[in-house]
LUMTI-900597 format. One record per residue (C-alpha): residue in three letters; x, z, y. Coordinates in Angstrom, 3 decimals. Example, Ala and Ser with C-alpha at 12.3 -4.5 7.8 and 13.67 -1.06 7.14 Angstrom:
type=ALA&X=12.300&Z=7.800&Y=-4.500
type=SER&X=13.670&Z=7.140&Y=-1.060
END
This chain:
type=UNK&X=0.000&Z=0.000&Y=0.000
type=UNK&X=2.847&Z=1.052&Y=2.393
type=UNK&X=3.975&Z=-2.540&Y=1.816
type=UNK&X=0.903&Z=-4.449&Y=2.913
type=UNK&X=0.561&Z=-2.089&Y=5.510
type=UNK&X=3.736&Z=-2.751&Y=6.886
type=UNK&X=2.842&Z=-6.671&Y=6.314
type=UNK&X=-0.577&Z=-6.052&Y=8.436
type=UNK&X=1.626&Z=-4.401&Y=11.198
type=UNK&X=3.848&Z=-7.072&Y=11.923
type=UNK&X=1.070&Z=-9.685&Y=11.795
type=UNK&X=-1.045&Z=-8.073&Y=13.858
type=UNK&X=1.733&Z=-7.444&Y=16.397
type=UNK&X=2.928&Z=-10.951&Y=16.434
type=UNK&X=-0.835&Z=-12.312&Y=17.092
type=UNK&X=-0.743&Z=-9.463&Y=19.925
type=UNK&X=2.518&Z=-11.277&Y=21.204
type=UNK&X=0.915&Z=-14.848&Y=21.428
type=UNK&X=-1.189&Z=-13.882&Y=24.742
type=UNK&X=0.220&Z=-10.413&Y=25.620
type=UNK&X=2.960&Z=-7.910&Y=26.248
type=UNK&X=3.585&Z=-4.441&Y=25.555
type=UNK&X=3.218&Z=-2.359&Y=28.646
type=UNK&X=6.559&Z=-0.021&Y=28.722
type=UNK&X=4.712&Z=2.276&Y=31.417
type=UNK&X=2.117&Z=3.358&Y=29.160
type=UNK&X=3.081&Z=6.448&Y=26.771
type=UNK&X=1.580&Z=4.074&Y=23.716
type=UNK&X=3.429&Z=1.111&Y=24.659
type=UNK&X=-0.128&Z=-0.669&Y=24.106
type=UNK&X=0.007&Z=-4.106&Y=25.116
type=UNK&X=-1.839&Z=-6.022&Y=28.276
type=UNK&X=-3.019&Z=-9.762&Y=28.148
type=UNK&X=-1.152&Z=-12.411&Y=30.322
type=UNK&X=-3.146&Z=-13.595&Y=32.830
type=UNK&X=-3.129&Z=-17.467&Y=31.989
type=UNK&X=-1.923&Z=-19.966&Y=34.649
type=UNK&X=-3.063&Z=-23.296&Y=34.036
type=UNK&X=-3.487&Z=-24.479&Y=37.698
type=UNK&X=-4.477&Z=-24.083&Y=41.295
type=UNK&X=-7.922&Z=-26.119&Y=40.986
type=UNK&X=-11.173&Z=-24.808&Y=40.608
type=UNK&X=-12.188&Z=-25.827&Y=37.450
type=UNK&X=-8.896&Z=-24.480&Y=36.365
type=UNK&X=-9.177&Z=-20.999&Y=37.622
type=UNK&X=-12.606&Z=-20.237&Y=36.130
type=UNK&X=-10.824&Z=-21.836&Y=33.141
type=UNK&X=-8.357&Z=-19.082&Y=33.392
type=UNK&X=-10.994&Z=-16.020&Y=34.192
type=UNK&X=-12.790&Z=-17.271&Y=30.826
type=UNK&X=-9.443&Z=-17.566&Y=28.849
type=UNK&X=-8.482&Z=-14.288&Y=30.270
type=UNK&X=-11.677&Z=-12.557&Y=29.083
type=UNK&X=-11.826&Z=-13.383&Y=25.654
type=UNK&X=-8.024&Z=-12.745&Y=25.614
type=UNK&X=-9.144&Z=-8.905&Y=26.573
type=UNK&X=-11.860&Z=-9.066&Y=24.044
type=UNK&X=-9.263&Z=-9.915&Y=21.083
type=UNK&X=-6.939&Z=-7.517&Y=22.314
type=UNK&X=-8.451&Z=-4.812&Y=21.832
type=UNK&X=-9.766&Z=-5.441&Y=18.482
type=UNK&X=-6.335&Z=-5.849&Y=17.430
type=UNK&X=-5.106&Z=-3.234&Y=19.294
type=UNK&X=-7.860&Z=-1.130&Y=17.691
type=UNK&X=-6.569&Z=-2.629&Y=14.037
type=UNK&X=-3.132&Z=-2.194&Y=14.513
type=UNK&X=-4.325&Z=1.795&Y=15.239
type=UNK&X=-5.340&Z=1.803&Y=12.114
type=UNK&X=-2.460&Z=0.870&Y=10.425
type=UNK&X=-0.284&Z=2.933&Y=12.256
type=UNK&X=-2.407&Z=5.843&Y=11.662
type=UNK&X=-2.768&Z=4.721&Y=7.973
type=UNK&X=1.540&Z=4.419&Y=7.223
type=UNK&X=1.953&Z=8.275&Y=9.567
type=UNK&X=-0.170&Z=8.982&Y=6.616
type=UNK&X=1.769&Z=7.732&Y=4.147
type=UNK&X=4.705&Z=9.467&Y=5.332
type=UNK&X=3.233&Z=12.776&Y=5.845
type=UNK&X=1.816&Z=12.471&Y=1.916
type=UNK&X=-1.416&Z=12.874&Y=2.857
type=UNK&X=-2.720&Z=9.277&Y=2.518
type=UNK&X=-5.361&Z=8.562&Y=0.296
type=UNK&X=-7.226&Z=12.045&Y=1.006
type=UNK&X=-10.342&Z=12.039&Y=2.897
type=UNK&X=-9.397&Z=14.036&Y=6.573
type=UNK&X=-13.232&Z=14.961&Y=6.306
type=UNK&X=-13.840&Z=16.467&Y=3.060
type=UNK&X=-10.401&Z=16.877&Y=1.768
type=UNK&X=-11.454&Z=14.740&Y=-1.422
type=UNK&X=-9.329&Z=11.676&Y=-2.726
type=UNK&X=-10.529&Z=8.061&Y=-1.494
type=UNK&X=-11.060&Z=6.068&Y=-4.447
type=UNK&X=-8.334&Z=3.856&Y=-5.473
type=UNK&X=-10.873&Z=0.642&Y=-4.993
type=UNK&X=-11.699&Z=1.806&Y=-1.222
type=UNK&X=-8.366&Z=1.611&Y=-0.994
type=UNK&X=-7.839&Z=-1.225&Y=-1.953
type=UNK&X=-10.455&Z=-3.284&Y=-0.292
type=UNK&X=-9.474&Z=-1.447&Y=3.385
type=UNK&X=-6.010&Z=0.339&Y=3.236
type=UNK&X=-6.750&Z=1.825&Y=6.606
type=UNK&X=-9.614&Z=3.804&Y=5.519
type=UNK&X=-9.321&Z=7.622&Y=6.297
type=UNK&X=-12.359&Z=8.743&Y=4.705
type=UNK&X=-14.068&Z=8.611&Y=1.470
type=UNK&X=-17.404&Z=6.615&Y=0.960
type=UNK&X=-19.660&Z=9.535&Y=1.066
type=UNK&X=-18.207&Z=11.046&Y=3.828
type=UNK&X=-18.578&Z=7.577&Y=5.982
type=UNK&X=-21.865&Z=7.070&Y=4.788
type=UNK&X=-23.054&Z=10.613&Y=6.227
type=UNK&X=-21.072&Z=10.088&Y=9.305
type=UNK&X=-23.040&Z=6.842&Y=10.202
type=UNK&X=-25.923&Z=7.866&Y=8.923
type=UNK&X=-26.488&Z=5.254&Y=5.927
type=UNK&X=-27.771&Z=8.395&Y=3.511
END
């Protein structure tokens, strides 16, 4: 798991890299979009406000993935991955499996967004 983790790091930073940087002023080194530059003409600067949007839109759902896997390999290292941090129970191995970022068990998810 560590492995693929690792794997889902890197590939998630480098997509993060295509349209934005990593801001050294903030303490989580989280990463801004690049304002686009295409050109000076109208119909190129609404062309970069749209571009710019959905750029802010994509990162933060990788931002928010990349989280995850961060959060997911401090677990590893601690020895504590693989346990629910709700219940204290083991995730199954096939949870696991299918989402290697998960930090709770099935039960435990289900209650907290209310699918019981």
């Amino acid at each position: 798991m560590k492995e693929q983790l690792e794997e889902e790091k890197a590939r998630l930073e480098k997509e993060l890299s295509t349209f934005a940087h990593r801001n050294a002023k903030s303490p989580l080194a989280e990463f801004e979009a690049n304002f686009p530059n295409i050109g000076d003409k109208e119909d190129e600067n609404a062309s970069e406000v749209a571009q710019f949007s959905d750029n802010l839109s994509l990162e933060d759902e990788l931002e928010k993935g990349l989280r995850d896997v961060e959060s997911a390999l401090e677990l590893i290292a601690k020895g504590t991955y693989g346990t629910c941090k709700y219940c204290g129970q083991l995730i199954d191995e096939r949870r696991l499996v299918a989402r290697p970022t998960s930090s709770s068990c099935i039960q435990c998810k289900k209650t907290l967004t209310q699918e019981v």
